[in-house]
C-alpha positions as CSV (number, residue, x, y, z in Angstrom):
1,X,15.5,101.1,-23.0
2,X,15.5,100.2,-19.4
3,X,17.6,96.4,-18.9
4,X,15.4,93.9,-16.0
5,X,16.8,92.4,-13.5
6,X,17.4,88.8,-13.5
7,X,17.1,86.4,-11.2
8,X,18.3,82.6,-10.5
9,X,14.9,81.4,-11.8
10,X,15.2,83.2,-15.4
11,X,18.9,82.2,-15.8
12,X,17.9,78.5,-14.7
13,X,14.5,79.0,-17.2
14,X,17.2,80.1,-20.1
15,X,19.3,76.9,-20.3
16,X,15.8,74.5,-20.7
17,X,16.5,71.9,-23.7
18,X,13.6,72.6,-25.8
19,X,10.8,70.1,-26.5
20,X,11.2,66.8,-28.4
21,X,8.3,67.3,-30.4
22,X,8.9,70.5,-31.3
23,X,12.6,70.8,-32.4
24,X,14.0,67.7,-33.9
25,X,16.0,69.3,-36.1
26,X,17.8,70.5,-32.6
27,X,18.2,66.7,-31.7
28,X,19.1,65.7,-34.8
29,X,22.1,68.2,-35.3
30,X,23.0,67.7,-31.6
31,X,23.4,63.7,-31.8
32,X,25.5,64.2,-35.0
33,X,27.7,66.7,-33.1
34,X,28.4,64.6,-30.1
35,X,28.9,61.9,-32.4
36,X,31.4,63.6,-34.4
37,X,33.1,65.0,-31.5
38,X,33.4,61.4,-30.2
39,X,35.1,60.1,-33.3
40,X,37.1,62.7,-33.5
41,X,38.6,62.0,-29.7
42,X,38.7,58.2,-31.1
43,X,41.0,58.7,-33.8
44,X,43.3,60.8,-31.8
45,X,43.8,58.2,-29.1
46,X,44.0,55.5,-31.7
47,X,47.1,57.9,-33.4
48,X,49.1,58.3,-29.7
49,X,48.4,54.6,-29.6
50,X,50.0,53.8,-33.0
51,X,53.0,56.4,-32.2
52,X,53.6,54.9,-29.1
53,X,54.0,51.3,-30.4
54,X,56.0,52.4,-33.3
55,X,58.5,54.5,-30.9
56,X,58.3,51.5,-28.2
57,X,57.2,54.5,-25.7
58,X,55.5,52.7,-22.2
59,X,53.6,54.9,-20.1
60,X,55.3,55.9,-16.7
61,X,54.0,53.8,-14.2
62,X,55.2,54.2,-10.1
């Protein structure tokens, strides 16, 4: 099987978000993700805030 060559346009054409109306699923799944991900980097900053009032710890500042 011989491999194509390919160019900037089909690399470009390969990272298209598919269409609304046809893949909500993908949209769905993808919101929840981000939204996850988000919450996830939330609760970690409120944690260093919480450690860092409990040890008294200031940021550097020059």
């Amino acid at each position: 099987m011989e491999r194509t060559k390919m160019t900037l346009k089909d690399l470009a054409v390969s990272f298209h978000f598919p269409k609304f109306s046809t893949s909500r699923d993908f949209y769905k799944a993808f919101g929840c993700r981000v939204c996850m991900l988000l919450s996830y980097q939330m609760i970690s900053v409120y944690q260093l805030y919480i450690v860092e009032d409990y040890v008294h710890q200031t940021p550097l500042s020059k």
